[in-house]
Every structure is written in C-alpha cells, then in structure tokens.
PDB file of N, CA, C and O in Angstrom:
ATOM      1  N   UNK A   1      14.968  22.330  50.860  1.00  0.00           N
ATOM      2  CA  UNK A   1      15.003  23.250  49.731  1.00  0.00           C
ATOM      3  C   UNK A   1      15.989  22.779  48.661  1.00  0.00           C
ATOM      4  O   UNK A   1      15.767  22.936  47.461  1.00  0.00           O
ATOM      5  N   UNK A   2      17.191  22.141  49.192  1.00  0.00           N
ATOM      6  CA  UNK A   2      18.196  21.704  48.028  1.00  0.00           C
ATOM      7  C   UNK A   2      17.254  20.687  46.954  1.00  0.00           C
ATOM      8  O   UNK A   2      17.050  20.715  45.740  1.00  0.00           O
ATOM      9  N   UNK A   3      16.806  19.792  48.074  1.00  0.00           N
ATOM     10  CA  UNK A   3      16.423  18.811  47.135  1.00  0.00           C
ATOM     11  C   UNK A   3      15.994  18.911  45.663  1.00  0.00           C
ATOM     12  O   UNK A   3      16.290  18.480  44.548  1.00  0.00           O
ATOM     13  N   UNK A   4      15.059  19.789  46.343  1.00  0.00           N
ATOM     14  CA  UNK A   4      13.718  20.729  45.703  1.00  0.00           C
ATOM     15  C   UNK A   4      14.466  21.230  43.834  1.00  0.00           C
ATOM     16  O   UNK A   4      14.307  20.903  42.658  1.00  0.00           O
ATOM     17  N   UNK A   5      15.365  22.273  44.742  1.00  0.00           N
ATOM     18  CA  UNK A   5      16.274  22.806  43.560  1.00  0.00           C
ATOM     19  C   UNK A   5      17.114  21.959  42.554  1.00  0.00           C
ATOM     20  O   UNK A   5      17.580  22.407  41.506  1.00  0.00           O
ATOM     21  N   UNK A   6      17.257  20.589  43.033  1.00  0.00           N
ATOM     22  CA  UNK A   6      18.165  19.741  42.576  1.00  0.00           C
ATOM     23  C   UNK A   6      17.193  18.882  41.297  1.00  0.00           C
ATOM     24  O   UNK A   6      17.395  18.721  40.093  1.00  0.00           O
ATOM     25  N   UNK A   7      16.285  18.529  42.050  1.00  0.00           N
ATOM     26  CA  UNK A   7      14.948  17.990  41.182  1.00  0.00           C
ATOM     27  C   UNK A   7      14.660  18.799  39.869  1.00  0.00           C
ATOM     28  O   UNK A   7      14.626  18.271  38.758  1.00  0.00           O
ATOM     29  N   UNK A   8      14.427  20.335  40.147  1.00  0.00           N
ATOM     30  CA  UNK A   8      14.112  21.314  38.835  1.00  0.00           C
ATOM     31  C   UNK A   8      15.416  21.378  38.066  1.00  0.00           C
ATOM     32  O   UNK A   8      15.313  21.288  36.842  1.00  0.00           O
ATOM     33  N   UNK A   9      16.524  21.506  38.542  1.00  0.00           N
ATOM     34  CA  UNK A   9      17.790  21.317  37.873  1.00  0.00           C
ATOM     35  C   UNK A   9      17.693  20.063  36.888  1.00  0.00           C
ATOM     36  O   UNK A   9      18.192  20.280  35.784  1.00  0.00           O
ATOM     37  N   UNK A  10      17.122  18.739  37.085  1.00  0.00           N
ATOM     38  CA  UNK A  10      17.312  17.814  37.037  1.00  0.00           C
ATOM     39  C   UNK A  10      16.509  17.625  35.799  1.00  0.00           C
ATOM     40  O   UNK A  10      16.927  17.489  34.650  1.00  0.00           O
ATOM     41  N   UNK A  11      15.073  17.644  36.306  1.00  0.00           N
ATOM     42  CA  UNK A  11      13.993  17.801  35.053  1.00  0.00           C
ATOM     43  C   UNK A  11      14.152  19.042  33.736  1.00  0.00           C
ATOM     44  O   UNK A  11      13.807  18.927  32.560  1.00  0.00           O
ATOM     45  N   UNK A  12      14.747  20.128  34.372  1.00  0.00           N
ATOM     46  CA  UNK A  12      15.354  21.234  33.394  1.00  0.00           C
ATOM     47  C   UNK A  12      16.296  20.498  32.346  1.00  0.00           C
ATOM     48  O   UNK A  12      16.167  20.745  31.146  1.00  0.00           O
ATOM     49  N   UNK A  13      17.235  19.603  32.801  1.00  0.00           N
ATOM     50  CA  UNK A  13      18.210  19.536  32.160  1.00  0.00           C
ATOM     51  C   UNK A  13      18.194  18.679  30.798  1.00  0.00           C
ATOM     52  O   UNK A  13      18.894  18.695  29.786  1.00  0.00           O
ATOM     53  N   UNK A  14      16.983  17.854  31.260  1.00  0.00           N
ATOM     54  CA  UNK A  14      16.383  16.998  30.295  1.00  0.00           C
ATOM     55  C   UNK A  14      15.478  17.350  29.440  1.00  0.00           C
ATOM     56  O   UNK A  14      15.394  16.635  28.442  1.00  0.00           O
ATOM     57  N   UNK A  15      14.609  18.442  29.544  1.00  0.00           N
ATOM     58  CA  UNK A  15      14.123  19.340  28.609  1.00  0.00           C
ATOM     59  C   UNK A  15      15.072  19.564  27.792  1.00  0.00           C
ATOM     60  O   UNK A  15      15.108  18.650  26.969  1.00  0.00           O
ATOM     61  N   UNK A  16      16.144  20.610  27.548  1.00  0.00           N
ATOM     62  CA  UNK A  16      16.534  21.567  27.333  1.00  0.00           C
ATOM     63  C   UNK A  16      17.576  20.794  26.085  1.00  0.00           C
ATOM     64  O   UNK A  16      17.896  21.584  25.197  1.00  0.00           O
ATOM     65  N   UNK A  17      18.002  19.692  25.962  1.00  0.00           N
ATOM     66  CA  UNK A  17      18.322  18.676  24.529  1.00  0.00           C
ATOM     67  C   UNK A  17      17.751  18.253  23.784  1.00  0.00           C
ATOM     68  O   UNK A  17      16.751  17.818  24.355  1.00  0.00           O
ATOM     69  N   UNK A  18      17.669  17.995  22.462  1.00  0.00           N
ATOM     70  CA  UNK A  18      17.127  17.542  21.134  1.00  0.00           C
ATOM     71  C   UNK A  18      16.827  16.090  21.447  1.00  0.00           C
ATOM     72  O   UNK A  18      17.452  15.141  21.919  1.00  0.00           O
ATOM     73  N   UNK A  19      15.452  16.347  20.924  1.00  0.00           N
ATOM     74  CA  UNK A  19      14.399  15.194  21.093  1.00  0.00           C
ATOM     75  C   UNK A  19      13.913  14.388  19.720  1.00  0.00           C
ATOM     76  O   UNK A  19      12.808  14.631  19.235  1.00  0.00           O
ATOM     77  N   UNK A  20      14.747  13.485  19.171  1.00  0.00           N
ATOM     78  CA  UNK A  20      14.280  12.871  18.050  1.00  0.00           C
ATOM     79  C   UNK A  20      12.595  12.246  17.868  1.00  0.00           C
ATOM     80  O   UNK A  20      12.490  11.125  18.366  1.00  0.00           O
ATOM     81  N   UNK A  21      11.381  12.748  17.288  1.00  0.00           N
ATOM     82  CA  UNK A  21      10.501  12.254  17.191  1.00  0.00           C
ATOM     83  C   UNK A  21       9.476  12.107  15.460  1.00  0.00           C
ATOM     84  O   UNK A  21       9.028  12.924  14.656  1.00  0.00           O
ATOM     85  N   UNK A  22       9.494  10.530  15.579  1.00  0.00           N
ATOM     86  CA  UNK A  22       8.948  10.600  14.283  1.00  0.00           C
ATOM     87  C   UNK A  22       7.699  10.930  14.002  1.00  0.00           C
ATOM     88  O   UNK A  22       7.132  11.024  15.091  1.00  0.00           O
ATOM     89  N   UNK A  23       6.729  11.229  12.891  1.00  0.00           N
ATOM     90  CA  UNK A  23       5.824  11.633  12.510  1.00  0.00           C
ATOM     91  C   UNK A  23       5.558  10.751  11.534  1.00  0.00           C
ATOM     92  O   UNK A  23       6.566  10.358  10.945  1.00  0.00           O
ATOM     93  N   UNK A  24       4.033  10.094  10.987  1.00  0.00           N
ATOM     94  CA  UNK A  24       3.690   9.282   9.488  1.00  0.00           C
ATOM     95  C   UNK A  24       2.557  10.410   9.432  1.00  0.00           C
ATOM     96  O   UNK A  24       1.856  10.915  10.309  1.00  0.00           O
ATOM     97  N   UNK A  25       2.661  10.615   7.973  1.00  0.00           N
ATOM     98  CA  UNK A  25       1.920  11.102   7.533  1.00  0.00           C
ATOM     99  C   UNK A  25       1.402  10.656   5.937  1.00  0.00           C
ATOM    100  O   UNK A  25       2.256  10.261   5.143  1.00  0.00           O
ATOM    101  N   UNK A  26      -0.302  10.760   5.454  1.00  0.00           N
ATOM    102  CA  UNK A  26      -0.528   9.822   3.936  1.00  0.00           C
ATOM    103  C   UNK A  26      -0.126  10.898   3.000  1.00  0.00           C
ATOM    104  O   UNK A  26      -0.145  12.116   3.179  1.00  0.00           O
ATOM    105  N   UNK A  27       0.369   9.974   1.614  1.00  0.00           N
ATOM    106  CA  UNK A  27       0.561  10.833   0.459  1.00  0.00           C
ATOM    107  C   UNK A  27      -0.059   9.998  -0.372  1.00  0.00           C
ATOM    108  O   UNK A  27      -0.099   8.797  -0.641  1.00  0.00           O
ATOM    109  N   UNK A  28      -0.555  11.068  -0.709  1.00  0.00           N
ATOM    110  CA  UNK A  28      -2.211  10.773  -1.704  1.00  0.00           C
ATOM    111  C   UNK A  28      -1.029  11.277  -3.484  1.00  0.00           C
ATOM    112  O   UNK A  28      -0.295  12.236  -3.723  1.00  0.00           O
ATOM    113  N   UNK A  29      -1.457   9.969  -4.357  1.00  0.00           N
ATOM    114  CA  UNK A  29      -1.306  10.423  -5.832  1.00  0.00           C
ATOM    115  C   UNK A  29      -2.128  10.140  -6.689  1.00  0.00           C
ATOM    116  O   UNK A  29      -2.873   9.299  -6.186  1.00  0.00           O
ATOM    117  N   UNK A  30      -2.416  10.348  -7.658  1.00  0.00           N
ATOM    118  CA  UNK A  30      -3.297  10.116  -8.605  1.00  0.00           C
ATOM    119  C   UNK A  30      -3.220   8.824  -9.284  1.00  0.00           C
ATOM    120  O   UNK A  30      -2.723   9.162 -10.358  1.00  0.00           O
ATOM    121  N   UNK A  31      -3.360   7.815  -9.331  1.00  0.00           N
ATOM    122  CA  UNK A  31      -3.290   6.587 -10.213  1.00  0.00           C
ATOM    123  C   UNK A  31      -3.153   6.818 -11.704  1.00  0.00           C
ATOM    124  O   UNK A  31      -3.909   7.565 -12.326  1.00  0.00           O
ATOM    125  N   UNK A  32      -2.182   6.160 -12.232  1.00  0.00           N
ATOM    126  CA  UNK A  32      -1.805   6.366 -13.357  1.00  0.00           C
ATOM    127  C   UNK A  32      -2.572   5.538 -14.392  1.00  0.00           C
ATOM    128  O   UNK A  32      -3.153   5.972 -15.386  1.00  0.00           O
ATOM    129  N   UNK A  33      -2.502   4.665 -14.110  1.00  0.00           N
ATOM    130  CA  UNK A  33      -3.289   3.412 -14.494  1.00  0.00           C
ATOM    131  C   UNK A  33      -4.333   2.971 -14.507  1.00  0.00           C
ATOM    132  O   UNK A  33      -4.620   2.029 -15.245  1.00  0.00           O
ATOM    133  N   UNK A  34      -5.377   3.664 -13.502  1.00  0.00           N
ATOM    134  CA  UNK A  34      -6.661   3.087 -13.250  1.00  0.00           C
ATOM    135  C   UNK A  34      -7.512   3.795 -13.807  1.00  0.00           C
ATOM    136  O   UNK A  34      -7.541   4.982 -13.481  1.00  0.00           O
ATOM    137  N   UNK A  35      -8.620   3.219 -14.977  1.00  0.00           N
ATOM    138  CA  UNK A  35      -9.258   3.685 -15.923  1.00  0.00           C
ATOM    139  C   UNK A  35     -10.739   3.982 -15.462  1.00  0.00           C
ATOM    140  O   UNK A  35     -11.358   3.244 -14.695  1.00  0.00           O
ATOM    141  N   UNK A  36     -11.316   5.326 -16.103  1.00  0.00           N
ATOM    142  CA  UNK A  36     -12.495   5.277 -15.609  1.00  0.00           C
ATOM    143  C   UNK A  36     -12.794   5.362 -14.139  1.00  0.00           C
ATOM    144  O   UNK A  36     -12.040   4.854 -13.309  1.00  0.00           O
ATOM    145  N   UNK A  37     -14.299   6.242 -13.695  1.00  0.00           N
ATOM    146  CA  UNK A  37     -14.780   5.918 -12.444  1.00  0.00           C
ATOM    147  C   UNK A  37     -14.748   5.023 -11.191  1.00  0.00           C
ATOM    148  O   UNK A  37     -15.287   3.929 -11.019  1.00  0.00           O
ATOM    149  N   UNK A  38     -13.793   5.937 -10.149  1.00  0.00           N
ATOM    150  CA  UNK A  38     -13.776   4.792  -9.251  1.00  0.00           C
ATOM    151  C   UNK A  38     -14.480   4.764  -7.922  1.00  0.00           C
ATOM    152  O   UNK A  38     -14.283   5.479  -6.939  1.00  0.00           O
ATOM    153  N   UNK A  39     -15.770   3.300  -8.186  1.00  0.00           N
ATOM    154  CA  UNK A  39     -16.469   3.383  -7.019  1.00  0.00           C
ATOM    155  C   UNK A  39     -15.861   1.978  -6.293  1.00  0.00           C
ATOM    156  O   UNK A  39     -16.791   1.535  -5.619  1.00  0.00           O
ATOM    157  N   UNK A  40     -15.069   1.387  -6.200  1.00  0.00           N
ATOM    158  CA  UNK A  40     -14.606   0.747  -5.605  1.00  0.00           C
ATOM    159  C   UNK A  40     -12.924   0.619  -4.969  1.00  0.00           C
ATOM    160  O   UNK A  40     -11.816   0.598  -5.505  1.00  0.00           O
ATOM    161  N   UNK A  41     -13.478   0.542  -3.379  1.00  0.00           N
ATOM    162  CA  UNK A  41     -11.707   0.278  -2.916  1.00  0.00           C
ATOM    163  C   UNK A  41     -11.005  -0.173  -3.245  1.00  0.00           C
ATOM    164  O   UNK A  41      -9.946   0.336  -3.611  1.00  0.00           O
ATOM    165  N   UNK A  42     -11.348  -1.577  -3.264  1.00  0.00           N
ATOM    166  CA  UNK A  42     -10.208  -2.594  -3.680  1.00  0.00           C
ATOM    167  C   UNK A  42     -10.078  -2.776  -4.588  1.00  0.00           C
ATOM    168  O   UNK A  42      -9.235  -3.669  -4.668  1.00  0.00           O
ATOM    169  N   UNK A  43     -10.532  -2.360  -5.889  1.00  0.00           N
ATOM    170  CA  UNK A  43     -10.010  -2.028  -7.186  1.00  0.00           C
ATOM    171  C   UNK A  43      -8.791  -1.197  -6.719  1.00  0.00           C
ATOM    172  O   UNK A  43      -7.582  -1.430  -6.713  1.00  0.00           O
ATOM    173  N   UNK A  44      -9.384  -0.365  -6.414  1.00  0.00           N
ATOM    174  CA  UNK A  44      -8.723   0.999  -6.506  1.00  0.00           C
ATOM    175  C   UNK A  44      -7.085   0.591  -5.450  1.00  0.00           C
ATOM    176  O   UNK A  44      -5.948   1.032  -5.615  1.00  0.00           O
ATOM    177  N   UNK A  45      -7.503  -0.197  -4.615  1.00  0.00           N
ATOM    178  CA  UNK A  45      -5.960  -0.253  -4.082  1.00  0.00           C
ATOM    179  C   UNK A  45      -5.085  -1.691  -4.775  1.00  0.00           C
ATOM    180  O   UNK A  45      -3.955  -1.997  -4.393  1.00  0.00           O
ATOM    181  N   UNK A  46      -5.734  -2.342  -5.675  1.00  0.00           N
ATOM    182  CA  UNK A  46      -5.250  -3.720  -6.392  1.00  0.00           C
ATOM    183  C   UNK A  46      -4.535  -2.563  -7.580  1.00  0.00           C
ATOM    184  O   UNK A  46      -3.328  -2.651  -7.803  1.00  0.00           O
ATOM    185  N   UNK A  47      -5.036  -1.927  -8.011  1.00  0.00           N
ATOM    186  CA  UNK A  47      -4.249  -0.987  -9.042  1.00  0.00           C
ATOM    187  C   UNK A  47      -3.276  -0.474  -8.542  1.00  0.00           C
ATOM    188  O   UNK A  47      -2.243  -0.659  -9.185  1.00  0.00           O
ATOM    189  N   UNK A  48      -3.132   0.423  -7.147  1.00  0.00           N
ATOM    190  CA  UNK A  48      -2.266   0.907  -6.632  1.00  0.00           C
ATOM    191  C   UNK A  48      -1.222   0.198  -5.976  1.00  0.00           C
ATOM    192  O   UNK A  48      -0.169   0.761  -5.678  1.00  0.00           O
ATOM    193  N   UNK A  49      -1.488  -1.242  -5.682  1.00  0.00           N
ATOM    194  CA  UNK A  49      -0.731  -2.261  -5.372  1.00  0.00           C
ATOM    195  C   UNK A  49       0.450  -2.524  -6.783  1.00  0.00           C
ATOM    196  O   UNK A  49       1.671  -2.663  -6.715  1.00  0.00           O
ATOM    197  N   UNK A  50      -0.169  -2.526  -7.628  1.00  0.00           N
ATOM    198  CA  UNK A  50       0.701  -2.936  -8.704  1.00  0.00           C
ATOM    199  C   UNK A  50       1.676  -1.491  -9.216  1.00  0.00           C
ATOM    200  O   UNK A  50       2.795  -1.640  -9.708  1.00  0.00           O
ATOM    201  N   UNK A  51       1.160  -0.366  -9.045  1.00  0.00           N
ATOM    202  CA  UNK A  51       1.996   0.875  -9.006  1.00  0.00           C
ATOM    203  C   UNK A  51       2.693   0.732  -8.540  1.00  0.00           C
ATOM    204  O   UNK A  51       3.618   1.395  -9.009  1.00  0.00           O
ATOM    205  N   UNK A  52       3.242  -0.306  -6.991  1.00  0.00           N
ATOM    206  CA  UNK A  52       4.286   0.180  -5.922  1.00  0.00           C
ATOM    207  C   UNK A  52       4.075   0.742  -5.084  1.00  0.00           C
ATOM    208  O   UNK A  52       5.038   1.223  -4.487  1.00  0.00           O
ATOM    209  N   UNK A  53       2.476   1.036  -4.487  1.00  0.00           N
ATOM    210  CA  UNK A  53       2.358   1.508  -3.629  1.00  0.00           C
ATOM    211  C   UNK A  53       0.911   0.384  -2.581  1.00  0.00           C
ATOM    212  O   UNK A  53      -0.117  -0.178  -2.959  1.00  0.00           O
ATOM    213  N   UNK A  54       1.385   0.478  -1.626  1.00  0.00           N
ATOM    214  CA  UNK A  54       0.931   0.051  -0.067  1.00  0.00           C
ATOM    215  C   UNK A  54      -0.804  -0.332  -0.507  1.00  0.00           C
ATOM    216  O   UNK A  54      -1.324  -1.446  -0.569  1.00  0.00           O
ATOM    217  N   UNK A  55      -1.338   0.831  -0.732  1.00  0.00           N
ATOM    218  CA  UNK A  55      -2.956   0.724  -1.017  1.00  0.00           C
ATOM    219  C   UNK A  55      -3.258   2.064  -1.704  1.00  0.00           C
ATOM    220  O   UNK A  55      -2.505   2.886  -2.227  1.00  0.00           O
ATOM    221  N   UNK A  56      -4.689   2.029  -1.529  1.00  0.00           N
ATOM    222  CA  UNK A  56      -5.498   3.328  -2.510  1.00  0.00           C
ATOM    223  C   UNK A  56      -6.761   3.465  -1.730  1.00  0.00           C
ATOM    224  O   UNK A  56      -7.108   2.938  -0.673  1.00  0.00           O
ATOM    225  N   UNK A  57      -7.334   4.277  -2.492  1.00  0.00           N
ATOM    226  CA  UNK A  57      -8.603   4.947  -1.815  1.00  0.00           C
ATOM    227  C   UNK A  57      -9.246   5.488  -2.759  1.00  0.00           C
ATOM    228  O   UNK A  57      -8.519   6.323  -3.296  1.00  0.00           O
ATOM    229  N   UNK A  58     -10.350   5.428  -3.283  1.00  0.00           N
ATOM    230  CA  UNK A  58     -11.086   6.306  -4.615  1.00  0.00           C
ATOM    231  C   UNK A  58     -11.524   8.007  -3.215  1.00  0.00           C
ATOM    232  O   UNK A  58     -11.673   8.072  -1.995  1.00  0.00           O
ATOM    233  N   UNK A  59     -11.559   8.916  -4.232  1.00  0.00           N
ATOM    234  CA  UNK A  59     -12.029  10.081  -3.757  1.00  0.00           C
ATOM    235  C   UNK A  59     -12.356  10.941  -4.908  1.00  0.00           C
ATOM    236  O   UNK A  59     -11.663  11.013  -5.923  1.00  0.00           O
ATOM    237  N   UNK A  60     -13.685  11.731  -4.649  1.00  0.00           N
ATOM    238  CA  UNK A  60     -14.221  13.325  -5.058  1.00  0.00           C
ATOM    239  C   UNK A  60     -12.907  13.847  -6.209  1.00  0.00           C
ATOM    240  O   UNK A  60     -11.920  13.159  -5.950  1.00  0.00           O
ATOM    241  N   UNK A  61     -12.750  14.360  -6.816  1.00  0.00           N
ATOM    242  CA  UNK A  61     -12.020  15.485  -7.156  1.00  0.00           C
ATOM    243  C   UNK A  61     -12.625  15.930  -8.297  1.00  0.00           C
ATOM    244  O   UNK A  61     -12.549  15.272  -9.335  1.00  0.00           O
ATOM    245  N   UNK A  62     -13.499  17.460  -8.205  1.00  0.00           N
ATOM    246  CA  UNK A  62     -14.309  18.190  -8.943  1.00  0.00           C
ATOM    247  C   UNK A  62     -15.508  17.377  -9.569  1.00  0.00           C
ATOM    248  O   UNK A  62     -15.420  17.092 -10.764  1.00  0.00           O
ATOM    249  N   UNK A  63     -16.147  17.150  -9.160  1.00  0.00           N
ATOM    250  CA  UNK A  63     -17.072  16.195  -9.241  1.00  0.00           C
ATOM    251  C   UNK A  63     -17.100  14.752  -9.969  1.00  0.00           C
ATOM    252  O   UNK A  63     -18.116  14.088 -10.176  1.00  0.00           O
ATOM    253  N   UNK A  64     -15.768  14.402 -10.317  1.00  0.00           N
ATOM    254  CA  UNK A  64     -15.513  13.479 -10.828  1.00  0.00           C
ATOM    255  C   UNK A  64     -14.755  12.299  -9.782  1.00  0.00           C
ATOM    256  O   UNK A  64     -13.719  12.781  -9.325  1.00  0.00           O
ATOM    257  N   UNK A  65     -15.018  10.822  -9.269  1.00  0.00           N
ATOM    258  CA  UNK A  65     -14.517  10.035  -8.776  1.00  0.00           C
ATOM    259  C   UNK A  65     -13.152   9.889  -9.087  1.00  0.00           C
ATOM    260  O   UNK A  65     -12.969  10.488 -10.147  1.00  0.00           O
ATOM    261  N   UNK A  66     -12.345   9.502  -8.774  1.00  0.00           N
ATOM    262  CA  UNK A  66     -10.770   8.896  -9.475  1.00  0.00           C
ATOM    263  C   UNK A  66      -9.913   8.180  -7.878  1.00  0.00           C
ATOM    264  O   UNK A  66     -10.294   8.338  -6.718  1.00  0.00           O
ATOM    265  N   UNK A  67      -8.984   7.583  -8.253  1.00  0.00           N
ATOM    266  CA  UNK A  67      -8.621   6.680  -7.334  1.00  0.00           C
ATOM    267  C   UNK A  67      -6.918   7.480  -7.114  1.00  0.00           C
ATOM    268  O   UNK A  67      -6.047   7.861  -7.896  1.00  0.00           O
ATOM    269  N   UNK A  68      -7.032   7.460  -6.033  1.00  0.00           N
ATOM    270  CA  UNK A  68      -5.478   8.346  -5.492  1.00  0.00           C
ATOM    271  C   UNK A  68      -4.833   6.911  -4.515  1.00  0.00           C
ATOM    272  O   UNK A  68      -5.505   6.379  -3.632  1.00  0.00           O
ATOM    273  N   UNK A  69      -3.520   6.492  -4.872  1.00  0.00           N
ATOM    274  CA  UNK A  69      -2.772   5.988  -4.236  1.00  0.00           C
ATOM    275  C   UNK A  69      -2.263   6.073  -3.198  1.00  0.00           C
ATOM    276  O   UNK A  69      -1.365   6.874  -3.460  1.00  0.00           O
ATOM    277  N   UNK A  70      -2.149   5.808  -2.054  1.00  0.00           N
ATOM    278  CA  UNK A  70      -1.393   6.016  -0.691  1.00  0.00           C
ATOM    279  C   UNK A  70      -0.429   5.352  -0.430  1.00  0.00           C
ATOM    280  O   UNK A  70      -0.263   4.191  -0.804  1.00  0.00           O
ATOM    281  N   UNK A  71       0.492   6.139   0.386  1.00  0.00           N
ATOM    282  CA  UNK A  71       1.728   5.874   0.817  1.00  0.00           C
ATOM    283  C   UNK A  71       1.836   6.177   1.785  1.00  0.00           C
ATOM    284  O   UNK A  71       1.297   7.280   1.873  1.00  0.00           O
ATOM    285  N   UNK A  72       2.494   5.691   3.298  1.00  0.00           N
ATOM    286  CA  UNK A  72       2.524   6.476   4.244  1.00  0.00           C
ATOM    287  C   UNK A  72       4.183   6.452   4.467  1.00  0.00           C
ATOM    288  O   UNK A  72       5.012   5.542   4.454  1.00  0.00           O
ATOM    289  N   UNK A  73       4.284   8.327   4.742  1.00  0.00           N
ATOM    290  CA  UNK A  73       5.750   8.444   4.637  1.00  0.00           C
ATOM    291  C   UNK A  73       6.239   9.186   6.072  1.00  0.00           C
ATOM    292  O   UNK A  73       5.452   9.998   6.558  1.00  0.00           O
ATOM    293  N   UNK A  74       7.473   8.936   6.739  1.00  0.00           N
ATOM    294  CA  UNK A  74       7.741   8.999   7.906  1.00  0.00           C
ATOM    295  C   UNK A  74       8.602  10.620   7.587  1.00  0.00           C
ATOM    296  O   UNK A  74       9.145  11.036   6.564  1.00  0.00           O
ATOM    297  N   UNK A  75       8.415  11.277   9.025  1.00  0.00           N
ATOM    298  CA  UNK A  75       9.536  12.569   8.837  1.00  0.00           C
ATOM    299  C   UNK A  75       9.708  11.868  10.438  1.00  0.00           C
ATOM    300  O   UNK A  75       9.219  11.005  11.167  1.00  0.00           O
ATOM    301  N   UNK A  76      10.784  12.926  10.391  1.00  0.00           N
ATOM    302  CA  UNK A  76      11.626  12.863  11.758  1.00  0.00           C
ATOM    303  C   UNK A  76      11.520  14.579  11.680  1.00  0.00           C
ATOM    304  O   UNK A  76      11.378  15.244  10.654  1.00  0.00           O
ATOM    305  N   UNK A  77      11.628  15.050  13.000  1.00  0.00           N
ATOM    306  CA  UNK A  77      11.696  16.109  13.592  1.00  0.00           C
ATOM    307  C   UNK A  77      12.760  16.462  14.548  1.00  0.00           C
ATOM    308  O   UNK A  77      13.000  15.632  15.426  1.00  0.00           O
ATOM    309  N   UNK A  78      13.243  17.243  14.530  1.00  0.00           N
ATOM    310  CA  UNK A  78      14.517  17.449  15.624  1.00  0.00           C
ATOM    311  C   UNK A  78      13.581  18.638  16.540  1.00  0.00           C
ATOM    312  O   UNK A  78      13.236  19.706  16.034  1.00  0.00           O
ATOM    313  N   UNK A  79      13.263  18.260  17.897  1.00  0.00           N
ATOM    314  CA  UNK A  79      12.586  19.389  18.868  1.00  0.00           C
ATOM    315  C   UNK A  79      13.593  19.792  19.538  1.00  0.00           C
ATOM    316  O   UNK A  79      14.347  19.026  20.139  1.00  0.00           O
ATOM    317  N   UNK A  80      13.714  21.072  19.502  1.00  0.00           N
ATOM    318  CA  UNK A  80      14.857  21.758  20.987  1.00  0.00           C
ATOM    319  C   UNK A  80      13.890  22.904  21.230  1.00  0.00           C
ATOM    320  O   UNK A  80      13.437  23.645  20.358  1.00  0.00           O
ATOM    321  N   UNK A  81      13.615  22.954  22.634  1.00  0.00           N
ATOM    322  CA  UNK A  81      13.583  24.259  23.126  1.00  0.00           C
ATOM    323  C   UNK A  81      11.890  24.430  22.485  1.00  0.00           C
ATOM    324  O   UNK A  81      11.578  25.569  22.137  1.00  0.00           O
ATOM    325  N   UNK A  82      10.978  23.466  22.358  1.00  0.00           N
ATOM    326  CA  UNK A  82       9.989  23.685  22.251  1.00  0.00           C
ATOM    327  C   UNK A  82       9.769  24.082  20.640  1.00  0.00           C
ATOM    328  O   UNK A  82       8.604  24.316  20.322  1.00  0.00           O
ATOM    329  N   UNK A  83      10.546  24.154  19.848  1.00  0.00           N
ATOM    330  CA  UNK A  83      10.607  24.372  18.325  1.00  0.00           C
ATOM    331  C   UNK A  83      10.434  23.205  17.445  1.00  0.00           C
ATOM    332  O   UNK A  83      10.973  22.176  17.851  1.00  0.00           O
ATOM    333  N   UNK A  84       9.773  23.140  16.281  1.00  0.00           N
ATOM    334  CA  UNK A  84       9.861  21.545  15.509  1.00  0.00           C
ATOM    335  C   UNK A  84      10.716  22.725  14.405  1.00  0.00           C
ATOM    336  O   UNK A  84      10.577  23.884  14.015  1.00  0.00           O
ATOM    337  N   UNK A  85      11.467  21.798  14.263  1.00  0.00           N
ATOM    338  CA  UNK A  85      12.777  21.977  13.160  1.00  0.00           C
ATOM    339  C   UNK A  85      12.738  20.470  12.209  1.00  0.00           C
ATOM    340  O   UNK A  85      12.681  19.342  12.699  1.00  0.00           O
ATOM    341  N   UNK A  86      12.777  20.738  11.022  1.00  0.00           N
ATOM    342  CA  UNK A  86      12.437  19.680   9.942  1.00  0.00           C
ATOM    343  C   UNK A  86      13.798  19.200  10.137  1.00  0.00           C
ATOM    344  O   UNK A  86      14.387  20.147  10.659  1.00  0.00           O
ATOM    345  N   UNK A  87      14.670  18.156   9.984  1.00  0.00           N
ATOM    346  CA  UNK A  87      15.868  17.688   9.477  1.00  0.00           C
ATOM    347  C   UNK A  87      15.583  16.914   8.202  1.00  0.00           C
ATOM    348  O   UNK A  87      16.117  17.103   7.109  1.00  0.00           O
ATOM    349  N   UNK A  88      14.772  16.125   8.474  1.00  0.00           N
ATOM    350  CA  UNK A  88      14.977  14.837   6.877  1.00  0.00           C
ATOM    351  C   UNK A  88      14.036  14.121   7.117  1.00  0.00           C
ATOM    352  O   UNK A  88      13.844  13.622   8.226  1.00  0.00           O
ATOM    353  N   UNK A  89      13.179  13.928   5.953  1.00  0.00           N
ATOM    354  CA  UNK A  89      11.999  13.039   5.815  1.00  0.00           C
ATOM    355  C   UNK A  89      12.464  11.956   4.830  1.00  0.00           C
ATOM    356  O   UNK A  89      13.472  12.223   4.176  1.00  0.00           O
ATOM    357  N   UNK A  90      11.914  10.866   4.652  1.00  0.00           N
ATOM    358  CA  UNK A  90      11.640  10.077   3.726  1.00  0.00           C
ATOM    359  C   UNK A  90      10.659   9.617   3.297  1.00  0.00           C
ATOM    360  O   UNK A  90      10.707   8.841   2.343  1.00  0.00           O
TER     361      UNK A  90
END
C-alpha cells in the first residue's frame, strides 16, 4: 500500500507545477504592395517575401481575391493546475 501511495504522491507532485508550453500560430495580413487580383501563390508569397515576411497565400475576401501575408508567430503559455494563462507571445 505505501508504495502505491508513494507513486500517486509522486505523479501528483509533478502535475501540480508550471508547465512551459509553446504554441505557433499563422498571422494573416493584407499585402501592401501587391497589385490587383491574386490568382497566384508564388506571386503572392515573392511579394510577401520582399515585405519581410516568411510567405503568402492569395485568399477570398468579399468576393474579391487579394493576397494576405503570413507569419508564423510563437506564444508561450504558462499551464498550472490545468489552466492556460497567457504570459508573453512574440
């Protein structure tokens, strides 16, 4: 029975502290630069390349095509106790 109790003590104890875990998530922007209808990717991410950003993606918005830039940006999460608590993203 000790054992037993010693084990749940054990695994309890390691729950029960803050668990650093990161998260990526995309951030979509509008291209500043890229003119006109966009039916192509790699236009669309050669433009967004030169913005400063990673790549692009053309998409829908109100029935009009346009090319949104991506970024993928990391958060960190502080978990205790089964809670996600934001601390600091970048």
């Amino acid at each position: 029975m000790l054992p037993v109790l010693l084990l749940f003590l054990l695994i309890a104890a390691t729950e029960i502290g803050p668990v650093m875990k990161a998260e990526a998530r995309h951030c979509l922007s509008q291209s500043h630069q890229f003119k006109g209808a966009c039916f192509s990717h790699s236009n669309c991410a050669n433009v967004c390349h030169n913005e400063g950003f990673p790549g692009g993606e053309c998409k829908t918005d109100k029935l009009e095509r346009k090319c949104y830039c991506k970024k993928v940006i990391r958060l960190f999460r502080l978990v205790r106790f089964g809670l996600g608590l934001f601390c600091w993203g970048y």
